[in-house]
TORKOL-4160 file (C-alpha; in steps of 0.2 Angstrom, whole numbers, padded with zeros to 4 digits, m for minus):
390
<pt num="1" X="0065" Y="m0016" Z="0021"/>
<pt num="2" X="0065" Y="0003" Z="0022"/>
<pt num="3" X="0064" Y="0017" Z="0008"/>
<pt num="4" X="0079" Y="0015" Z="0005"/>
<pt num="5" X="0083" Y="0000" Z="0002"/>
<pt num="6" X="0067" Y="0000" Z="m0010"/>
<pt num="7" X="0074" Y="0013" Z="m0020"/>
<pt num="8" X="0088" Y="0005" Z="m0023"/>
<pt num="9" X="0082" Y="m0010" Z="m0031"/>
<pt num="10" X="0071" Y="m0001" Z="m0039"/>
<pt num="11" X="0083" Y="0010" Z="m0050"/>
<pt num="12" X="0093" Y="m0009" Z="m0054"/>
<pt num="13" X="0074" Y="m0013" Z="m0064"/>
<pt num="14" X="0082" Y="0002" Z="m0080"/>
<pt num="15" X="0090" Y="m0004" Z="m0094"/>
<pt num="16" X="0106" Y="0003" Z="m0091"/>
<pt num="17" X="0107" Y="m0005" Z="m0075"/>
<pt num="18" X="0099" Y="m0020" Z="m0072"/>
<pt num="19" X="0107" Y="m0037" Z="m0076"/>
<pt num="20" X="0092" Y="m0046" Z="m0080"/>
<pt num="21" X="0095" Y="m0058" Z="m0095"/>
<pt num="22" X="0076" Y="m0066" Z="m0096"/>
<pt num="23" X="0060" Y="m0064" Z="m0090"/>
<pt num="24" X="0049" Y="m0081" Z="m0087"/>
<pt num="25" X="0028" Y="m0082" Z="m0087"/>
<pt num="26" X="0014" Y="m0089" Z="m0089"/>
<pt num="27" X="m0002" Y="m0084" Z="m0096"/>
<pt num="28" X="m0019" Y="m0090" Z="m0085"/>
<pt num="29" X="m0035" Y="m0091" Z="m0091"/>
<pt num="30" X="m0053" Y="m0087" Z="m0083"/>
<pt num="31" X="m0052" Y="m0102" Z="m0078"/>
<pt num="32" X="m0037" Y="m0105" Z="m0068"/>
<pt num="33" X="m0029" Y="m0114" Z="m0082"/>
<pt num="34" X="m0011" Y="m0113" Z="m0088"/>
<pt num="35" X="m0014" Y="m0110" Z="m0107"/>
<pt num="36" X="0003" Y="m0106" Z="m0112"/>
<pt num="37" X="0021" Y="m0104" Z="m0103"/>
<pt num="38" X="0038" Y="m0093" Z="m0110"/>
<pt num="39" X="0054" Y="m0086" Z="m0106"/>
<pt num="40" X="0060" Y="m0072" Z="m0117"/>
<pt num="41" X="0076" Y="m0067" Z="m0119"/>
<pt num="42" X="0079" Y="m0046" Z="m0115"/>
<pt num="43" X="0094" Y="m0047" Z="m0125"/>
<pt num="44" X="0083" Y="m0048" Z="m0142"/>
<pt num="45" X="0069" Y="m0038" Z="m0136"/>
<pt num="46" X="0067" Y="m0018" Z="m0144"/>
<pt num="47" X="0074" Y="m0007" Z="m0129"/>
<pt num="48" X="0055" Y="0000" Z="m0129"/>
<pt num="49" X="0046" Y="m0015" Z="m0123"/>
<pt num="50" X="0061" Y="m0021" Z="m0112"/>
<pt num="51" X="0058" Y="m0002" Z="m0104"/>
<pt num="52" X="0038" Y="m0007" Z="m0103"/>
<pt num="53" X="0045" Y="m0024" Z="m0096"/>
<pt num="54" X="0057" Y="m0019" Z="m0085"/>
<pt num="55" X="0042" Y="m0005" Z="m0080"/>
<pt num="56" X="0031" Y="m0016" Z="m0076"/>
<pt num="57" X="0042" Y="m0027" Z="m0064"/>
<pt num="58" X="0047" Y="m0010" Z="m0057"/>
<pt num="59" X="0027" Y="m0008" Z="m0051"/>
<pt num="60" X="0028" Y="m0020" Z="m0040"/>
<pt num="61" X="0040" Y="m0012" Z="m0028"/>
<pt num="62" X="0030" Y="0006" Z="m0031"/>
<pt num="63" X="0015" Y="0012" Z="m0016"/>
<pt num="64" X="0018" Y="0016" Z="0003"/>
<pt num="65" X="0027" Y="0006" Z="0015"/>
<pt num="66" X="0016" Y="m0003" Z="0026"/>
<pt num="67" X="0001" Y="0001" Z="0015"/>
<pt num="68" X="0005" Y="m0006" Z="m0002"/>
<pt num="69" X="0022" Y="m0015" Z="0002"/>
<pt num="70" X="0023" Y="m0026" Z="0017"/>
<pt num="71" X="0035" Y="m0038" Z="0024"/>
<pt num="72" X="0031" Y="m0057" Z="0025"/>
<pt num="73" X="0041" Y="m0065" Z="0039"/>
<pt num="74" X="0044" Y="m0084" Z="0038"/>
<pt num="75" X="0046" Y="m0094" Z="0054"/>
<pt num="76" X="0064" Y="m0101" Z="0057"/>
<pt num="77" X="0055" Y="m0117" Z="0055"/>
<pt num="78" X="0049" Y="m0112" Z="0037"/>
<pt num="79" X="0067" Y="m0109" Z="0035"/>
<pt num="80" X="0075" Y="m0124" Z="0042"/>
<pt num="81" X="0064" Y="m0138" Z="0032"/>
<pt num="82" X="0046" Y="m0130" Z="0023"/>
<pt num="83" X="0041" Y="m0134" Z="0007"/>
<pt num="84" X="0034" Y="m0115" Z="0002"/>
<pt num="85" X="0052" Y="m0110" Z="0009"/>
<pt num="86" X="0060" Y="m0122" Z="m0001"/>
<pt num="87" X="0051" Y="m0120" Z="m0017"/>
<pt num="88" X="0057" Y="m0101" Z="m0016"/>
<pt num="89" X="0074" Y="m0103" Z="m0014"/>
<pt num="90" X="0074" Y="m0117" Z="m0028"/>
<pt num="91" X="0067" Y="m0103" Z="m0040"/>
<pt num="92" X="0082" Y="m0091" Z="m0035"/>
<pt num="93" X="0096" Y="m0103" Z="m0037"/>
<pt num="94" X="0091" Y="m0110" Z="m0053"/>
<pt num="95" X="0090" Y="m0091" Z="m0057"/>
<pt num="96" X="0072" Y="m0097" Z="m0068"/>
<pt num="97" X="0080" Y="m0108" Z="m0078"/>
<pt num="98" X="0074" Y="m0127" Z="m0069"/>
<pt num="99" X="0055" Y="m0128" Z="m0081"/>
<pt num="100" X="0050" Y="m0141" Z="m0065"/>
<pt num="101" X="0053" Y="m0128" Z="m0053"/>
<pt num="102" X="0045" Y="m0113" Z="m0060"/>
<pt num="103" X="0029" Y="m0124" Z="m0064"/>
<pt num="104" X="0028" Y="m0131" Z="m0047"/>
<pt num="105" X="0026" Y="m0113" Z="m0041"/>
<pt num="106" X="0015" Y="m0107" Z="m0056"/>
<pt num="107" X="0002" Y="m0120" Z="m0050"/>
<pt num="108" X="0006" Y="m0116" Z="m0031"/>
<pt num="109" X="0003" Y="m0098" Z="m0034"/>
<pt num="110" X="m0014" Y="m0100" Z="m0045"/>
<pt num="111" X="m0020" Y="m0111" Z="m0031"/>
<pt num="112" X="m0022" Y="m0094" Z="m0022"/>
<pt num="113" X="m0026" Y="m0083" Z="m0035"/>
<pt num="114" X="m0044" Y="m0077" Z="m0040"/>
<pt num="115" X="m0046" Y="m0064" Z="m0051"/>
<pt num="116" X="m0061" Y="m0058" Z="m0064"/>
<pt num="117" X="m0051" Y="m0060" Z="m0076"/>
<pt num="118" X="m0036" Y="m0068" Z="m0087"/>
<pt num="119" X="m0019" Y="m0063" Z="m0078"/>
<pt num="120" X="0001" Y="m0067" Z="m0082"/>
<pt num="121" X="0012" Y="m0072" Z="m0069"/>
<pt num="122" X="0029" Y="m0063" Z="m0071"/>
<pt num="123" X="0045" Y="m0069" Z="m0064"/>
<pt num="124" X="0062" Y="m0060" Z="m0066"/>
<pt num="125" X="0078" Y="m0066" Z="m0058"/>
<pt num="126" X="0091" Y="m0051" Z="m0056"/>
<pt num="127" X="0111" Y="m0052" Z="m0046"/>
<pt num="128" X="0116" Y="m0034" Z="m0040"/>
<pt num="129" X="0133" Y="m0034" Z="m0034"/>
<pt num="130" X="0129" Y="m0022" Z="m0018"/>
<pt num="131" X="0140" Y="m0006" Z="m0019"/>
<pt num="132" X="0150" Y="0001" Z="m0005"/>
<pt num="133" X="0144" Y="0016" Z="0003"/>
<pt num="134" X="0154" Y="0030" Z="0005"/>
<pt num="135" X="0155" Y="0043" Z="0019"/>
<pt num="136" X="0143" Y="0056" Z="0013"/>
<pt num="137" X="0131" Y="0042" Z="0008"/>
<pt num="138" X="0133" Y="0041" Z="m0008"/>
<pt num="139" X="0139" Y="0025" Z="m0019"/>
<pt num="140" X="0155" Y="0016" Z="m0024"/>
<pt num="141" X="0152" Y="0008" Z="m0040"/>
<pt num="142" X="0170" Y="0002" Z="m0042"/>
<pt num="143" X="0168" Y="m0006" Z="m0022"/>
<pt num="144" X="0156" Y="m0023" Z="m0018"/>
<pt num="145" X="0151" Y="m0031" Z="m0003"/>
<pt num="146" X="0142" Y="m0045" Z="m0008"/>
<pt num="147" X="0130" Y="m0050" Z="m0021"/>
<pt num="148" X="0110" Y="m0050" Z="m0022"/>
<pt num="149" X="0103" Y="m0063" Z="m0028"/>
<pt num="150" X="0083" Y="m0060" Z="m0029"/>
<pt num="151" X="0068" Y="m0066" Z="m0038"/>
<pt num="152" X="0054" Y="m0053" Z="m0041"/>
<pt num="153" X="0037" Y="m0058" Z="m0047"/>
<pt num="154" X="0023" Y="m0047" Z="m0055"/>
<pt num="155" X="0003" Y="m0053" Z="m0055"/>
<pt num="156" X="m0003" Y="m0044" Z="m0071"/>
<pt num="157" X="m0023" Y="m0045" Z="m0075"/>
<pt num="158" X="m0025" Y="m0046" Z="m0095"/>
<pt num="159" X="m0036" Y="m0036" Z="m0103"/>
<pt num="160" X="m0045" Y="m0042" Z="m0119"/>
<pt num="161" X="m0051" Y="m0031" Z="m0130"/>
<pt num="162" X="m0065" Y="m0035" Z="m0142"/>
<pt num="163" X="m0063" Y="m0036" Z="m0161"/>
<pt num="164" X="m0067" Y="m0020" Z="m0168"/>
<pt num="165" X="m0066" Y="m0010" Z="m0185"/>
<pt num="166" X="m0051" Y="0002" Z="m0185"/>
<pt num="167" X="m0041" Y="0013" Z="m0197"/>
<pt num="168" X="m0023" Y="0009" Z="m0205"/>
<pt num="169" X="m0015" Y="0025" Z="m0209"/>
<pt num="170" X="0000" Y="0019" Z="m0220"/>
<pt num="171" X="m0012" Y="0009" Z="m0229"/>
<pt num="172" X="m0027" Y="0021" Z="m0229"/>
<pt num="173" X="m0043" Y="0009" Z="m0226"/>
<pt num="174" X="m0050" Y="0002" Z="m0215"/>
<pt num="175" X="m0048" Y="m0015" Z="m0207"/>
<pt num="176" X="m0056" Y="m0028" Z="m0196"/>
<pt num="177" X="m0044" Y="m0030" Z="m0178"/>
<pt num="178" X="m0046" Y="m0044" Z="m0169"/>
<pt num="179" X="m0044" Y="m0048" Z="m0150"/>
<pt num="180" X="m0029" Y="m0041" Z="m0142"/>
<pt num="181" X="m0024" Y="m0047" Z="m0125"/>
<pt num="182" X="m0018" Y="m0032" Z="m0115"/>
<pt num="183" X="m0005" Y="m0033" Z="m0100"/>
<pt num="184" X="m0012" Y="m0021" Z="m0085"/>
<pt num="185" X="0000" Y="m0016" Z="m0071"/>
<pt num="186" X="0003" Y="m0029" Z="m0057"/>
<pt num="187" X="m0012" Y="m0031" Z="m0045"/>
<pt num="188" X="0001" Y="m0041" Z="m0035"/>
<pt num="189" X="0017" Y="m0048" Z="m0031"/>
<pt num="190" X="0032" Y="m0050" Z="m0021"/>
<pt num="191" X="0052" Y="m0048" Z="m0021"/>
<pt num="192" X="0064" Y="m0062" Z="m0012"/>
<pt num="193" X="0073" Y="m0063" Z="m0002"/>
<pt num="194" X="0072" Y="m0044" Z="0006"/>
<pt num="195" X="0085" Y="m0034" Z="0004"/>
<pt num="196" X="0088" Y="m0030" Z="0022"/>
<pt num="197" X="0103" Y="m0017" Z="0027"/>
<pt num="198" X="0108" Y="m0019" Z="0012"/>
<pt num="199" X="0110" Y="m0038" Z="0011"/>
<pt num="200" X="0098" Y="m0053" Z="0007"/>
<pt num="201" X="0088" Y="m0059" Z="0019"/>
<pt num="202" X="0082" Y="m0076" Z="0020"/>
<pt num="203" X="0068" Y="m0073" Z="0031"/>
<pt num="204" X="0060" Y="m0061" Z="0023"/>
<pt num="205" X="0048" Y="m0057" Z="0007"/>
<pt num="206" X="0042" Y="m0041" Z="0003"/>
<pt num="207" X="0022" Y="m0041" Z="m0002"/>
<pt num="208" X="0016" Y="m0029" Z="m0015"/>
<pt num="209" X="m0006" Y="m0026" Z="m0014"/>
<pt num="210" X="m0011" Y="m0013" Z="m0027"/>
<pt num="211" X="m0027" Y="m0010" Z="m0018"/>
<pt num="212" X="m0025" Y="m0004" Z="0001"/>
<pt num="213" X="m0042" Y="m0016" Z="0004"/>
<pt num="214" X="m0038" Y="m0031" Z="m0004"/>
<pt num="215" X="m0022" Y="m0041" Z="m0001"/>
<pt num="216" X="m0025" Y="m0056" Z="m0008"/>
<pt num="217" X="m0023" Y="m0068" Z="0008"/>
<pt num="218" X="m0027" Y="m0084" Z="m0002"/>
<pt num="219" X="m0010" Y="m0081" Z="m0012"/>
<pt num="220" X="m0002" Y="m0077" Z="0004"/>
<pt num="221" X="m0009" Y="m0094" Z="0010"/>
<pt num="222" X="m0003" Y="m0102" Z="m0004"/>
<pt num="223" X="0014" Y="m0096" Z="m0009"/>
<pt num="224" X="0020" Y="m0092" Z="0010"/>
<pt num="225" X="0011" Y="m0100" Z="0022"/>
<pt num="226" X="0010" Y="m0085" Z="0032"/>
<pt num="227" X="m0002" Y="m0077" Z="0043"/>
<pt num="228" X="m0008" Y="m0062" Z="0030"/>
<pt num="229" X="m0008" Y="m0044" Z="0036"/>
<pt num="230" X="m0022" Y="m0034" Z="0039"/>
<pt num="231" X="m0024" Y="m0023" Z="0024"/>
<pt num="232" X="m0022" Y="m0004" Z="0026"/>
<pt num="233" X="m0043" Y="m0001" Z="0023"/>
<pt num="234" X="m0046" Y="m0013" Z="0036"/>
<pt num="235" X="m0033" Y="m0005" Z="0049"/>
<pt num="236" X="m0039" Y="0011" Z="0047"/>
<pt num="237" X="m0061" Y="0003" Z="0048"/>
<pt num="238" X="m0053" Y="m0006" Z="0064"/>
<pt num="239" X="m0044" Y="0010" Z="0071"/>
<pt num="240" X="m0060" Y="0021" Z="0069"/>
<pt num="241" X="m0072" Y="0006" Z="0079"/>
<pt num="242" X="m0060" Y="0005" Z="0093"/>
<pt num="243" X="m0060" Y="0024" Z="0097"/>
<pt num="244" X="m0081" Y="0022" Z="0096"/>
<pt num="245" X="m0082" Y="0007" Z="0106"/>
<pt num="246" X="m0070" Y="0011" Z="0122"/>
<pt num="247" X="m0072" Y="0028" Z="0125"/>
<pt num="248" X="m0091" Y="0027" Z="0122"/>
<pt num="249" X="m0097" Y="0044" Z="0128"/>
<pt num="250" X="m0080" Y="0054" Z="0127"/>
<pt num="251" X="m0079" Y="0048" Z="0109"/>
<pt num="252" X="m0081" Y="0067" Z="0105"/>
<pt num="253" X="m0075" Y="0081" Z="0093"/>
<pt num="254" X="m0062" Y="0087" Z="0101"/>
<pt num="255" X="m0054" Y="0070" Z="0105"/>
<pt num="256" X="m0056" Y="0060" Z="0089"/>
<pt num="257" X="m0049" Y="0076" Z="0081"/>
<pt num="258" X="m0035" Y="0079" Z="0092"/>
<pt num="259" X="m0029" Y="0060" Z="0091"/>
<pt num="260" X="m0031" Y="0065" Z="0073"/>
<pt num="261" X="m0019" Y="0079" Z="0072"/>
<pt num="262" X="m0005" Y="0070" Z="0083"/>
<pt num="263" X="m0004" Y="0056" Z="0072"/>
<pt num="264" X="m0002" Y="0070" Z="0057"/>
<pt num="265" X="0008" Y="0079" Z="0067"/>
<pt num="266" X="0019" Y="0059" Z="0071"/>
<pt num="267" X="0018" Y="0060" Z="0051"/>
<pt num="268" X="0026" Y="0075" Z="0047"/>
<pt num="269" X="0038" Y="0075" Z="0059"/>
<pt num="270" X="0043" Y="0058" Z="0051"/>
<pt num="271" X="0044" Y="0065" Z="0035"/>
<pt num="272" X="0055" Y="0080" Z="0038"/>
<pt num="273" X="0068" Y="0069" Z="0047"/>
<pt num="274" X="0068" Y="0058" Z="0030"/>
<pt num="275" X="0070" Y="0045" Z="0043"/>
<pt num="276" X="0072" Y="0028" Z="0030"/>
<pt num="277" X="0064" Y="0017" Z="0043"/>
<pt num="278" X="0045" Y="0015" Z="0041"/>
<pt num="279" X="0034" Y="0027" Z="0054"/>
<pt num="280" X="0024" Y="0014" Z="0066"/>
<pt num="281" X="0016" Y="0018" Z="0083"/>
<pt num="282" X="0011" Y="0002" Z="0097"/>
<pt num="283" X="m0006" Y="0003" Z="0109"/>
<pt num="284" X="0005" Y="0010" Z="0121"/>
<pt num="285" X="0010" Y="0026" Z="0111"/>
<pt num="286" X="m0009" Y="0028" Z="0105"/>
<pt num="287" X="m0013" Y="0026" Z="0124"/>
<pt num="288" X="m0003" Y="0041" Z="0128"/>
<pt num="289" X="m0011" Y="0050" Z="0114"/>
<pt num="290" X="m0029" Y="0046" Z="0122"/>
<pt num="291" X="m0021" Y="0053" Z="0139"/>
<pt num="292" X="m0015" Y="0069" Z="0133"/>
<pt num="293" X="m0032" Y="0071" Z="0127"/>
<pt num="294" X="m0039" Y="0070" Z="0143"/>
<pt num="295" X="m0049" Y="0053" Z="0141"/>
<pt num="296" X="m0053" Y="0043" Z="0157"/>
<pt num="297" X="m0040" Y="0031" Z="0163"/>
<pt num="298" X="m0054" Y="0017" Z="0162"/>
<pt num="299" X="m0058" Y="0022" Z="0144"/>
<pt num="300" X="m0040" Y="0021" Z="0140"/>
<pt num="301" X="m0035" Y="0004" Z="0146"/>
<pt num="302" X="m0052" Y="m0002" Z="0138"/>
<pt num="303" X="m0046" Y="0004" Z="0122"/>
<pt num="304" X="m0026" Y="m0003" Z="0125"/>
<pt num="305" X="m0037" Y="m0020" Z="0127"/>
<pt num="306" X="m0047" Y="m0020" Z="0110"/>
<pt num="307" X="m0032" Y="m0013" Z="0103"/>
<pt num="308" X="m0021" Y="m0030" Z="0108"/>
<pt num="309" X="m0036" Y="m0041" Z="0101"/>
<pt num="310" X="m0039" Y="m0034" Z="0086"/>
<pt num="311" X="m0019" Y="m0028" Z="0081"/>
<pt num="312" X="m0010" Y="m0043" Z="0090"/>
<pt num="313" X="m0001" Y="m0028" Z="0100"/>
<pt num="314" X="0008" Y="m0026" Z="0083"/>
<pt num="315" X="0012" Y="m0007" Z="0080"/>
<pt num="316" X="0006" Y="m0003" Z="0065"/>
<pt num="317" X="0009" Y="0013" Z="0052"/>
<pt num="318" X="0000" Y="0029" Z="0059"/>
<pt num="319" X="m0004" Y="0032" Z="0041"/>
<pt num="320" X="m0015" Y="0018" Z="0037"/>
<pt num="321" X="m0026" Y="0026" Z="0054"/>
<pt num="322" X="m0031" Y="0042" Z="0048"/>
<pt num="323" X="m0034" Y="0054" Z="0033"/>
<pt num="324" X="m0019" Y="0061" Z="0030"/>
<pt num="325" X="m0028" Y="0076" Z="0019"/>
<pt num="326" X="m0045" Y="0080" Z="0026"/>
<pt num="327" X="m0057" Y="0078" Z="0042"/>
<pt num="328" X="m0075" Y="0072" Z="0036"/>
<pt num="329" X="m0090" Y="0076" Z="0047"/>
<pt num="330" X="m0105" Y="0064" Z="0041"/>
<pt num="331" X="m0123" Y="0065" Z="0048"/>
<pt num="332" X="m0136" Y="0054" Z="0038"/>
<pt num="333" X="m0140" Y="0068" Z="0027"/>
<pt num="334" X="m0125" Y="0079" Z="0025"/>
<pt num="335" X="m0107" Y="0078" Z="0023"/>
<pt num="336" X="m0094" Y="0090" Z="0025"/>
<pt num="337" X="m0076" Y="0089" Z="0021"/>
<pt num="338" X="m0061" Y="0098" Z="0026"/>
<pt num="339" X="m0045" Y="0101" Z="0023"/>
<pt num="340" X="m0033" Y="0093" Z="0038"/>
<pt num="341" X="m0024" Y="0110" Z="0039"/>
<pt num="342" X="m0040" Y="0120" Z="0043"/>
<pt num="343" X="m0050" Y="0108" Z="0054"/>
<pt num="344" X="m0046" Y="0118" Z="0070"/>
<pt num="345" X="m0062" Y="0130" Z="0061"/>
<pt num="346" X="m0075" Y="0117" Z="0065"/>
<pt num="347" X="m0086" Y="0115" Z="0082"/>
<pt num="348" X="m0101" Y="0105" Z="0089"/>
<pt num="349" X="m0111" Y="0115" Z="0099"/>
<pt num="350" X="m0128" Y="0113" Z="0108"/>
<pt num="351" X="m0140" Y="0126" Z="0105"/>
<pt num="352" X="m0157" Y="0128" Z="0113"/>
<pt num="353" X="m0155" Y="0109" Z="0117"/>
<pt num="354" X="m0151" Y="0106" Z="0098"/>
<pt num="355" X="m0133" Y="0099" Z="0091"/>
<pt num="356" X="m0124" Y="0108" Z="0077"/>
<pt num="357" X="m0110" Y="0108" Z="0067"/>
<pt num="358" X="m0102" Y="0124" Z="0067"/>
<pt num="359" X="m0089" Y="0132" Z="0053"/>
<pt num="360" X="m0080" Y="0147" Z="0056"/>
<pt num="361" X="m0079" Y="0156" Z="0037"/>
<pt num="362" X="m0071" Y="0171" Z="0033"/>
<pt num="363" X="m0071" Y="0179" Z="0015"/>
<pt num="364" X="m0075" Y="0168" Z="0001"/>
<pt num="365" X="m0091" Y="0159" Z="0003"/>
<pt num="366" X="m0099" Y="0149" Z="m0008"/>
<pt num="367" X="m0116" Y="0139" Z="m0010"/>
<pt num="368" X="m0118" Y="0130" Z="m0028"/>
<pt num="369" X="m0102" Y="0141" Z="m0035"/>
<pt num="370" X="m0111" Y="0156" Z="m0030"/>
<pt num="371" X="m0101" Y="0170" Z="m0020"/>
<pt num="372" X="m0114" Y="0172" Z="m0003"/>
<pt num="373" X="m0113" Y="0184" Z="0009"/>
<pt num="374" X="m0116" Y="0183" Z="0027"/>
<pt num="375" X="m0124" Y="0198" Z="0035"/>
<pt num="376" X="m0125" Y="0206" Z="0051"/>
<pt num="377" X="m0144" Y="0202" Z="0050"/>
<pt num="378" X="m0140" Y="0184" Z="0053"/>
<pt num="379" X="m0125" Y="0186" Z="0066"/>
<pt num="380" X="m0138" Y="0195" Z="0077"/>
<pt num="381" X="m0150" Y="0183" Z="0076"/>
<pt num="382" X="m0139" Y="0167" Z="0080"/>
<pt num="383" X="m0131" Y="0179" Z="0093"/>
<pt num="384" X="m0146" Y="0179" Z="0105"/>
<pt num="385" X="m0146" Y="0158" Z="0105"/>
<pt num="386" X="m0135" Y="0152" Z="0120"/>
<pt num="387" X="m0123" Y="0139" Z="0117"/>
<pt num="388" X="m0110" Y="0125" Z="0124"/>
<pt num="389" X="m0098" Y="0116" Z="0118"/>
<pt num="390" X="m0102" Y="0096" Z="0117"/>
């Protein structure tokens, strides 16, 4: 799915616009237990806590493509005859209502789910009949190509709060509350089938992590028996070691900096095209990065090699690689951040045989929030030290 498409099911989970009827659940305790299962009907339900219903549903198609929301792809095996396939396609078209089915994939998904604390399992079953698109983009509403049926589930941890003395204004005294049980946003979840151009797509889920580190692969496991991705954290740990450990003594400055400000550079660009399709770069694009920062051939085809072990020659978001924001310069005592626009101030240089990290700075200087000066004293005496660039 692109950002399109995610934007457009997105705006279906509003109460003016979305078609859900019911929401189904269940609560889980510390333990892993099923302590209690519902299905409440929206229709009943104050417009403010469908909103925070329907809000918390939305969550799980919220974060960056490729970072928090990534695709699952079944096998055309899976597809053909699977059970985890099967149990899926069971929950949309009973559309929630089958109690057998929606218990046999409670218990499937807490089979992969461990988390420090209670958490609710969400389900929403939603039909959107797809709009025609018109020639400037925009929609038809009064056209339909065909309808979208999709199930979208939300892992919400519960927070329970301890009994405590509080204050009822209407009544004015106080009063003992006890333990409430507090629904946090979705730490995980999915959507299926994708909504690929514009249409379901059998062969596909779309994953939703909170946390760029930690994508639950136990529930991936368990619920799709697919092989998980390699979190965003991990990519970028990955990405960093690989530049270390083929181009070995090149591994310098200038090079991890200029690979740096391509894959900004790949970003941006991407972004002012408001291109829909999601940004990814193979081992052979970062390759011809390498080379046009002059890195040895050998270095380079060592790296292309690490790079098809590690990433399965899979190409892989250019965001999850880098910091987007800042360049950080890290010796076991001191650490120094600066902004991505204004890294082209910073040089290593070797002076009288020892290394430094230099900072070009103009006006504006500042040690603890002091304003510093820098005077012509000390420009005379660095002068006089020779220097080289490493």
């Amino acid at each position: 799915m692109n950002e399109k498409e995610i934007g457009e099911i997105r705006r279906r989970l509003n109460p003016d616009k979305s078609s859900i009827t019911q929401v189904h659940g269940c609560y889980v305790s510390l333990k892993g237990e099923i302590t209690s299962t519902f299905g409440q009907s929206l229709s009943s339900t104050p417009q403010e806590e469908t909103e925070n219903i329907l809000q918390t549903l939305k969550r799980t198609l919220s974060g960056s493509l490729g970072k928090n929301l990534t695709d699952i792809v079944f096998t055309t095996q899976q597809v053909a005859d699977s059970d985890e396939h099967r149990l899926l396609m069971a929950l949309r078209d009973t559309e929630l209502k089958d109690e057998e089915v929606t218990t046999a994939f409670y218990q499937k998904a807490i089979e992969g789910l461990h988390l420090e604390t209670p958490y609710m399992i969400l389900l929403a079953f939603d039909k959107y009949d797809i709009p025609y698109h018109a020639k400037d983009g925009g929609m038809l509403p009064d056209g339909s190509n065909d309808v979208y049926s999709y199930i979208l589930c939300s892992v919400c941890p519960i927070k329970e709060t301890k009994p405590a003395l509080s204050y009822n204004a209407a009544e004015n005294l106080f009063e003992n509350r006890g333990m409430d049980r507090l629904v946090s946003p979705p730490e995980l979840g999915f959507l299926f089938p994708a909504f690929d151009d514009r249409c379901a797509n059998l062969y596909s889920a779309l994953y939703y992590s909170k946390k760029a580190d930690e994508n639950h692969p136990e529930f991936i496991d368990a619920v799709f028996k697919a092989e998980p991705p390699m979190p965003a954290a991990l990519q970028q740990e990955t990405f960093r070691e690989l530049l270390a450990g083929s181009l070995g003594d090149q591994c310098c400055y200038d090079v991890v900096q200029g690979v740096t400000d391509r894959l900004r550079e790949m970003v941006d660009d991407h972004k002012a095209r408001k291109d829909p399709e999601p940004l990814a770069v193979s081992g052979r694009i970062l390759s011809e990065v390498l080379r046009d920062c002059e890195v040895e051939e050998e270095k380079i085809s060592d790296f292309a090699r690490q790079y098809e072990e590690e990433f399965g020659g899979q190409a892989v978001n250019p965001k999850n690689l880098i910091d987007q924001k800042e360049t950080q310069l890290r010796t076991p005592n001191v650490l120094i951040k600066v902004e991505a626009d204004y890294a082209h101030l910073v040089e290593t240089r070797l002076i009288d045989g020892k290394k430094y990290i230099l900072i070009r700075a103009e006006d504006g200087v500042e040690v603890n929030g002091v304003s510093v000066s820098i005077s012509e004293g000390q420009e005379a005496s660095s002068s006089s030290a020779s220097s080289g660039v490493m």
